[in-house]
C-alpha positions as CSV (number, residue, x, y, z in Angstrom):
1,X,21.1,0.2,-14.1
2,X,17.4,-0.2,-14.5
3,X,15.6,-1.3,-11.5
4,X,14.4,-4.4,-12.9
5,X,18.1,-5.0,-13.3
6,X,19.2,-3.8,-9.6
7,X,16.6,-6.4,-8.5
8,X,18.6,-9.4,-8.8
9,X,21.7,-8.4,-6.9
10,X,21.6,-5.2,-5.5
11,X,22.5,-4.8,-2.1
12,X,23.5,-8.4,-2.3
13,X,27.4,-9.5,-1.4
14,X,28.4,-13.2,-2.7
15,X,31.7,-13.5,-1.4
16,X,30.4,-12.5,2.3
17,X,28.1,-15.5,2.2
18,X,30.9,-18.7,0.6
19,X,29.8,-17.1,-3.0
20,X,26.0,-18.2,-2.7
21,X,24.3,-16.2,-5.7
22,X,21.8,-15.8,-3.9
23,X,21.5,-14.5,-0.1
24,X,21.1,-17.4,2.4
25,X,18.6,-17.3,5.1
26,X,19.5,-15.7,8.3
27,X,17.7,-17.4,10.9
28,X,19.4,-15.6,14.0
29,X,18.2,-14.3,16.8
30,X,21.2,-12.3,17.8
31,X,25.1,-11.5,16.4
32,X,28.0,-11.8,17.8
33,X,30.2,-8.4,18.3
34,X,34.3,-8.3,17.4
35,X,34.4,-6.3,20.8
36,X,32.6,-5.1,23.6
37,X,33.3,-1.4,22.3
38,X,31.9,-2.3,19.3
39,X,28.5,-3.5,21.0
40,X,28.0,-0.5,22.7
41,X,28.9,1.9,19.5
42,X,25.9,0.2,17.4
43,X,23.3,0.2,20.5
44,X,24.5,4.4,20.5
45,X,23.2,4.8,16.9
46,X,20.4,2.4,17.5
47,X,18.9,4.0,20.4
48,X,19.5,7.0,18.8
49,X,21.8,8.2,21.7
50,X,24.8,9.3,18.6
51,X,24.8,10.0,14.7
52,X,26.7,7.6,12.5
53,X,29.6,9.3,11.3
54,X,30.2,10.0,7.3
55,X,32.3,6.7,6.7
56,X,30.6,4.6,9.4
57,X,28.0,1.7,9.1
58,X,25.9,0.5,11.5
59,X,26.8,-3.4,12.5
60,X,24.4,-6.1,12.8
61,X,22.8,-6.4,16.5
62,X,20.0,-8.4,17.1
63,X,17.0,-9.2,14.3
64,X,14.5,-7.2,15.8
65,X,16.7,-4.3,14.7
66,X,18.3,-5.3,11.9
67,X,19.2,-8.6,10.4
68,X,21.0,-8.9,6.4
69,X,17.8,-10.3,4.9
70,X,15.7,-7.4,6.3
71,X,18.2,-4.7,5.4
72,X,18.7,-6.3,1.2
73,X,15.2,-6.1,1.2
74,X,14.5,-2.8,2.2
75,X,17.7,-1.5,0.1
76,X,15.5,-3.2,-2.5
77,X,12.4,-1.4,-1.8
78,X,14.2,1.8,-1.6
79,X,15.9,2.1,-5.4
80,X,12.4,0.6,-6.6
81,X,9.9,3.3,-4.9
82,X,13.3,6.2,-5.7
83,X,13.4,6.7,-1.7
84,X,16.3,7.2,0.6
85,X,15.1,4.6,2.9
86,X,12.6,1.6,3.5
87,X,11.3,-0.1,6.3
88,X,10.1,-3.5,6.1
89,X,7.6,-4.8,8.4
90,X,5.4,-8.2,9.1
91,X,2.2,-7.5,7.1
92,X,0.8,-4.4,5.8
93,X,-1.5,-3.3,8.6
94,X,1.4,-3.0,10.9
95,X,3.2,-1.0,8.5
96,X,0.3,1.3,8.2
97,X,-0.4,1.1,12.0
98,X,3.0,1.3,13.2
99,X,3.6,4.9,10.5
100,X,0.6,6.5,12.0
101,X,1.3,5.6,15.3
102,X,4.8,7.5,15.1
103,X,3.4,10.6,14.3
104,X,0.0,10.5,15.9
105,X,-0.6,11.2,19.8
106,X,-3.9,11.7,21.3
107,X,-5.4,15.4,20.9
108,X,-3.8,15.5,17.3
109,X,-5.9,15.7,13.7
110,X,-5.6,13.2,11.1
111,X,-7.6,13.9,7.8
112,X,-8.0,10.7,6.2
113,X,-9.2,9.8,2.4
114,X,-12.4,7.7,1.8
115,X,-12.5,4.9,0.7
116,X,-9.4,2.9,2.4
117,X,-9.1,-0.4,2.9
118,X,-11.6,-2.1,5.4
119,X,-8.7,-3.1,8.5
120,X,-7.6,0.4,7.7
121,X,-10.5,2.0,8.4
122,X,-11.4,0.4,11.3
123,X,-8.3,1.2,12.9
124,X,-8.4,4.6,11.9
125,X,-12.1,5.0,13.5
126,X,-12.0,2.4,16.2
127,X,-8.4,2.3,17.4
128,X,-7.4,6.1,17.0
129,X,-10.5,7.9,17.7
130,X,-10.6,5.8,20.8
131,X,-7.0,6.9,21.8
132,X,-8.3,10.6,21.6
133,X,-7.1,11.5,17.8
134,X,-9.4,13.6,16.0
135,X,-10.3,12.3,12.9
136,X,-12.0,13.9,10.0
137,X,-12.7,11.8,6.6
138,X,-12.6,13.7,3.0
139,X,-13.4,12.2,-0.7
140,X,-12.1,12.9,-3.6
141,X,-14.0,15.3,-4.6
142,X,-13.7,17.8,-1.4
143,X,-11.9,20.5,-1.7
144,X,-9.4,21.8,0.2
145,X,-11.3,24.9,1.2
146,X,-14.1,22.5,2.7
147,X,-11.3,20.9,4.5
148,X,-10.1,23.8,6.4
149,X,-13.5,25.1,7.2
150,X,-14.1,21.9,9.0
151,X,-10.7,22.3,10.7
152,X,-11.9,25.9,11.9
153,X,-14.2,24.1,14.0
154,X,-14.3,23.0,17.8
155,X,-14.7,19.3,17.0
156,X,-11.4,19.5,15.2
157,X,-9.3,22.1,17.6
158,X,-6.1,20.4,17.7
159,X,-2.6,20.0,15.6
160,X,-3.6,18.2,12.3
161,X,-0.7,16.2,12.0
162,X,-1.4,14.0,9.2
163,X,-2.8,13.4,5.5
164,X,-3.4,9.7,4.5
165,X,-5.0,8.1,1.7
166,X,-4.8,5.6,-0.8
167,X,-5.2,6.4,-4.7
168,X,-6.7,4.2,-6.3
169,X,-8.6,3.9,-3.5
170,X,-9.7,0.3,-2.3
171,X,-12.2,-1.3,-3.9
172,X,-13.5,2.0,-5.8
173,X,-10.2,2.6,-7.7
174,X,-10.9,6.6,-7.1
175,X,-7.9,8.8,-8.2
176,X,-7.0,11.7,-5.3
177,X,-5.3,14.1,-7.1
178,X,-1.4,14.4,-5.1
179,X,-0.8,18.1,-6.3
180,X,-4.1,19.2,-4.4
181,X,-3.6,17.2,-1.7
182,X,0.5,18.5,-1.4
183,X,-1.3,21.9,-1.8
184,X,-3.7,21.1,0.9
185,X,-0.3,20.1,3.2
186,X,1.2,23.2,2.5
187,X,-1.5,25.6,3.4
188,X,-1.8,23.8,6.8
189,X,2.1,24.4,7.1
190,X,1.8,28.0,6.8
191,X,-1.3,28.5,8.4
192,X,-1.2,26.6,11.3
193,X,3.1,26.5,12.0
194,X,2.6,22.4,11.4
195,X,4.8,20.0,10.0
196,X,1.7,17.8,8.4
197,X,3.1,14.4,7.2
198,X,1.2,13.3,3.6
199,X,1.1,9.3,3.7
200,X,-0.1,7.6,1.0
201,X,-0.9,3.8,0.1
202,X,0.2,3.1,-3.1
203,X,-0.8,-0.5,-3.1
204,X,-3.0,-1.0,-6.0
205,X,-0.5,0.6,-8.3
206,X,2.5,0.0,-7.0
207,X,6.3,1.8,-7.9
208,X,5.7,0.7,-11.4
209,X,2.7,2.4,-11.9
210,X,2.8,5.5,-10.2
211,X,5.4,7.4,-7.9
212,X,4.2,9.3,-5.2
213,X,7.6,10.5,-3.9
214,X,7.7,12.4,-6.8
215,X,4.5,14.8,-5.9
216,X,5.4,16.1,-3.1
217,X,4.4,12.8,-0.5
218,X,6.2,11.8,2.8
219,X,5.9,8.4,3.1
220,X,4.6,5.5,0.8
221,X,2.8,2.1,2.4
222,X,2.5,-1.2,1.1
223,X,0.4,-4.4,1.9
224,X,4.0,-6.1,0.6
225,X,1.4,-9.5,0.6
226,X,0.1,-8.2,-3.0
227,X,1.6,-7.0,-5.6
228,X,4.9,-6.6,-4.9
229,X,5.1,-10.3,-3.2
230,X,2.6,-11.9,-5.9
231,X,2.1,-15.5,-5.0
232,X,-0.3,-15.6,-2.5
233,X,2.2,-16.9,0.2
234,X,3.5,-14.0,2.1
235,X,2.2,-11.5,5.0
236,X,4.2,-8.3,4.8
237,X,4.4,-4.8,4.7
238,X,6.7,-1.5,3.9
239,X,6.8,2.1,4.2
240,X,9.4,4.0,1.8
241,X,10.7,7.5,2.3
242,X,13.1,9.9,3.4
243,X,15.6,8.9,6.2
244,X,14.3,11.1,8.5
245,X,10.5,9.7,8.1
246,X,11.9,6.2,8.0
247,X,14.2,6.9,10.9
248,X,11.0,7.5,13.1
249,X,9.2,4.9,11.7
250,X,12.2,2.5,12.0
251,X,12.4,3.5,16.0
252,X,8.9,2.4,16.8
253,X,9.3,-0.7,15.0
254,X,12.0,-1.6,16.9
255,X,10.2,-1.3,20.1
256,X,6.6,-2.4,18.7
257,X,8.5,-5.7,17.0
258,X,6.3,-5.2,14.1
259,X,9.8,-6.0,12.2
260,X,9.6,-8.5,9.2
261,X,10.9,-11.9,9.8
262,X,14.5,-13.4,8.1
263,X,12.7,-16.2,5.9
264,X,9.6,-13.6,4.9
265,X,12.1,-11.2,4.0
266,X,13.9,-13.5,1.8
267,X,10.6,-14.6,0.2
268,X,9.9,-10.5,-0.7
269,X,13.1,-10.6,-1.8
270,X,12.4,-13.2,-4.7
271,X,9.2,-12.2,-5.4
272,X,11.0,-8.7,-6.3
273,X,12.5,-10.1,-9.0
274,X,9.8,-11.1,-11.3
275,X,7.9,-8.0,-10.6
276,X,8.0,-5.9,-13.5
277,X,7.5,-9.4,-15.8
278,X,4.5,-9.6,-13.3
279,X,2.6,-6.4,-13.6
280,X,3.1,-5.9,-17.2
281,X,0.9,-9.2,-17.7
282,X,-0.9,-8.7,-15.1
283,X,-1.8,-5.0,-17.0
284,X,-2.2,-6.0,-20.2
285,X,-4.8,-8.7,-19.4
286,X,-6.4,-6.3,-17.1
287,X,-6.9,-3.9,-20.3
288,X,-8.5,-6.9,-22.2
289,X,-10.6,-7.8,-19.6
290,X,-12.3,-4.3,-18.9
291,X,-12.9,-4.2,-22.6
292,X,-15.0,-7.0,-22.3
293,X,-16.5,-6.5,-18.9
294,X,-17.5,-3.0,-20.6
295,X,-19.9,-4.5,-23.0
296,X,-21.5,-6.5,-21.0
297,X,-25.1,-6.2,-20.9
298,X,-25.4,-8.0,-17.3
299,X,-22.9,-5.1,-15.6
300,X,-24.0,-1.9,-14.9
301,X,-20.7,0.2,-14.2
302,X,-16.9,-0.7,-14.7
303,X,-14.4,1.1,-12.5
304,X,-10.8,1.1,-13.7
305,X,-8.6,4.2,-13.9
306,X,-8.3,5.8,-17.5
307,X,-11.7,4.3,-18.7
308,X,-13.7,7.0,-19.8
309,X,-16.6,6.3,-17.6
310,X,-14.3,7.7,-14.8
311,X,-15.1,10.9,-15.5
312,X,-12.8,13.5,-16.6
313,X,-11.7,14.7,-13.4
314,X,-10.4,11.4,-12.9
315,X,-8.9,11.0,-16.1
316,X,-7.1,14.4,-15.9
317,X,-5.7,12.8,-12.3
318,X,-4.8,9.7,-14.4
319,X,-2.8,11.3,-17.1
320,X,-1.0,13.3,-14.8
321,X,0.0,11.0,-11.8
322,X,0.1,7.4,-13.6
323,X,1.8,5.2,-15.8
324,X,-0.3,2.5,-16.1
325,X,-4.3,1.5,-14.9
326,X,-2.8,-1.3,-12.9
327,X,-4.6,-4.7,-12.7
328,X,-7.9,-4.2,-10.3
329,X,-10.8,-3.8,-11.6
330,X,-14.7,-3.4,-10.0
331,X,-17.8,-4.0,-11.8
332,X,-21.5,-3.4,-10.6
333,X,-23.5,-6.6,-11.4
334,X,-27.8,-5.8,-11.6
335,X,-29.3,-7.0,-8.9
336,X,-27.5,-6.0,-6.1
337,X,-25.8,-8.7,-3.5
338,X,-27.8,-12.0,-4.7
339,X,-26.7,-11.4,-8.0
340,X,-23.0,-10.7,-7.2
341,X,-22.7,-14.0,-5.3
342,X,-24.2,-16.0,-8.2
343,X,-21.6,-14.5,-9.8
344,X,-19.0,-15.0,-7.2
345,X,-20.3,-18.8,-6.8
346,X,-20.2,-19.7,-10.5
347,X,-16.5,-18.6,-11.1
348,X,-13.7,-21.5,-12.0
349,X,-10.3,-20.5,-12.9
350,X,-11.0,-17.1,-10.8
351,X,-10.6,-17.7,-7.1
352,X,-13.4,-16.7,-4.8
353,X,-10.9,-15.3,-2.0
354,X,-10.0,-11.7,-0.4
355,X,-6.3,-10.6,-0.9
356,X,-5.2,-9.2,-4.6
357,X,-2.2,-8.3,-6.7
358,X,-1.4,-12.2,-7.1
359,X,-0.2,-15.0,-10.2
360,X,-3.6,-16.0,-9.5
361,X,-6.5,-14.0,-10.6
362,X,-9.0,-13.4,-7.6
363,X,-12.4,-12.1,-7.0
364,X,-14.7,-11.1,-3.7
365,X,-17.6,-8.9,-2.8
366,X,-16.3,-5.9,-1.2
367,X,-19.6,-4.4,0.5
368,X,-19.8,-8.0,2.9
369,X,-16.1,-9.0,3.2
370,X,-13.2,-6.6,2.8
371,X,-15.4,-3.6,4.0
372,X,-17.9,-5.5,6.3
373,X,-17.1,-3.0,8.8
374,X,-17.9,0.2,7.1
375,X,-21.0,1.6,8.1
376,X,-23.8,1.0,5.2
377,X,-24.3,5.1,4.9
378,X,-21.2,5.6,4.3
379,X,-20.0,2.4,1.9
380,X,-23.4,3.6,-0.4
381,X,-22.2,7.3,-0.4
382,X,-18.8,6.0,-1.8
383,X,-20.1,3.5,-4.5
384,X,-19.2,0.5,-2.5
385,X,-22.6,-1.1,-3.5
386,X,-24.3,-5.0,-2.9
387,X,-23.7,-5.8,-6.8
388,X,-20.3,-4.4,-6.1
389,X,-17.6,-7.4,-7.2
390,X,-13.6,-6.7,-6.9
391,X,-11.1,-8.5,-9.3
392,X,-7.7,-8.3,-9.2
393,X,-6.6,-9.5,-12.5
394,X,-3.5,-12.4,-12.7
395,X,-1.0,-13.3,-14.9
396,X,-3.8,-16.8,-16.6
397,X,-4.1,-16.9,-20.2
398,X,-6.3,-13.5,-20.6
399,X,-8.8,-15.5,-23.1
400,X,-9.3,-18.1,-20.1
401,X,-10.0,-14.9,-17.9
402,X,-12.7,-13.4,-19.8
403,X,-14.1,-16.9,-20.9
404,X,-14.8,-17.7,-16.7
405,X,-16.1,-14.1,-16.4
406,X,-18.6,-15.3,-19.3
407,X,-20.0,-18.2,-18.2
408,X,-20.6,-17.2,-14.6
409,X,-22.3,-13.9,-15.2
410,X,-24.3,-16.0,-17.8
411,X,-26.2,-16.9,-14.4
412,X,-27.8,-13.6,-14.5
């Protein structure tokens, strides 16, 4: 079946819960085991003391390891993204935090993409660098030969142990290009005797739009609270990949309890339903909306993959790694941060609020909220500029769209 299709049911057992068509809510803390042999087979595999066997399943413990509402949901996740396995956690940072955190130990190299989101980044240069990983930041137009020149030196003497990125790239929408970087992965293999994980946030396109796995990456996160959730009323995150990444992954959940809760899961879970209806409209009126944003004599630069103003590096990347532009767009506004929150003020049917990948279309101001903690060289280097404005494009009436984005930038 399509997975649109597997969406609705997959996963999913009726006649184990009195032929609800759709899974209740498994509020439990703990379950109850048939035997006390039992109990102590599951806690083998779950502490990872003993391999399930060909035939045997894992039973249900305790919800901090498993729990039915987390595992349909990340069965879900897994035929959507093509992955072997998914893990499902409370909101995207931990996701993110908890996969670089199971591969990362102090002393180690991780070579990260620029931009990223704003929590991400600070993280990555608070939180890591102050645990003693070595941290060196590319764009999308290094090279991988400038990248292992830097590596060659002292300040990065260590094992690199990871890639991470996210394409588009948050709020720029800048492509990376996966075959280069999966290149660039390879090389350090070989040279160096590594085993280099490539992670890669996929948020802004989600598995409709574009599939990672594909090109050679490890591991795929999620801020589940966007796109894939789409209704402005969940936190939640997700990593999809092999078992063996996931496995890893899965184990430092377990012990961090970064784990997503019963009901949240079961919200996801709905939400994944609609989500091909969603992002197809929430495309389409994305497309209509650039087109007009595009003429616009108050805007000085559109960013949206595909437009031709990309450049044709980037529209190379495009055609070769997407399937779609997606549904977030940033425009430049003249005058820099006054005239952006004119802008932002004057909106009506557009909500002025952070977040994106909603029913609801929403817009913010990138350089003073989402990336307030990005140092000013480095947001201007990357284009996030004061006139910078984000919009993530909802599922409205597309004429009432454009007509709000008129009359507010009518203010300047």
């Amino acid at each position: 079946m399509h997975k649109e299709s597997h969406m609705m049911s997959y996963g999913y057992t009726p006649e184990w819960s009195e032929g609800s068509v759709k899974p209740p809510i498994f509020q439990t803390s703990t379950f109850v085991f048939k035997t006390a042999e039992e109990g102590k087979r599951f806690f083998e595999v779950a502490y990872g003391k003993s391999e399930l066997n060909a035939k045997e399943e894992i039973g249900l413990i305790y919800s901090r390891i498993n729990n039915p509402n987390m595992q349909i949901l990340e069965e879900r996740l897994a035929i959507l993204e093509g992955s072997e396995s998914a893990a499902a956690f409370e909101s995207g940072m931990s996701a993110i935090s908890t996969t670089m955190l199971s591969y990362l130990k102090p002393g180690d190299v991780l070579i990260y993409g620029n931009p990223v989101y704003g929590g991400t980044h600070h993280f990555i240069t608070h939180f890591l660098k102050d645990i003693g990983v070595k941290i060196l930041p590319f764009s999308s137009t290094t090279k991988n030969d400038e990248i292992l020149k830097q590596l060659k030196t002292k300040e990065f003497s260590g094992t690199v142990k990871m890639i991470y990125f996210e394409s588009p790239a948050n709020p720029t929408n800048t492509l990376f290009d996966l075959e280069e970087l999966h290149k660039l992965k390879s090389t350090l293999n070989s040279k160096l005797n590594n085993d280099v994980m490539l992670i890669m946030d996929n948020t802004y396109l989600g598995p409709i739009w574009q599939s990672p796995l594909k090109f050679g990456v490890d591991a795929v996160c999620y801020s589940a609270t966007k796109f894939l959730n789409g209704h402005s009323d969940v936190i939640a995150g997700c990593v999809m990949g092999s078992k063996s990444v996931i496995s890893q992954i899965k184990t430092l959940r377990t012990f961090l309890g970064s784990m997503i809760a019963p009901y949240t899961a079961w919200l996801l879970t709905r939400s994944l339903e609609t989500l091909h209806l969603r992002m197809s409209k929430q495309g389409e009126n994305a497309e209509k909306v650039v087109d007009f944003l595009i003429k616009h004599k108050s805007i000085k630069a559109v960013s949206f993959p595909g437009i031709e103003s990309m450049g044709t590096q980037q529209n190379e990347i495009f055609k070769r790694q997407c399937k779609g532009a997606g549904a977030m767009i940033s425009f430049d506004v003249y005058g820099g941060e006054k005239e952006a929150f004119r802008v932002l003020n004057k909106l009506k049917l557009i909500k002025l609020a952070v977040s994106l990948g909603s029913n609801e279309s929403l817009a913010q101001h990138p350089h003073s909220m989402t990336h307030a903690d990005v140092p000013d060289d480095i947001k201007e280097k990357l284009g996030i500029n004061k006139g910078l404005i984000r919009l993530s494009v909802g599922i409205e009436n597309v004429n009432d769209i454009i007509n709000d984005l008129n009359q507010a930038l009518k203010e300047i």
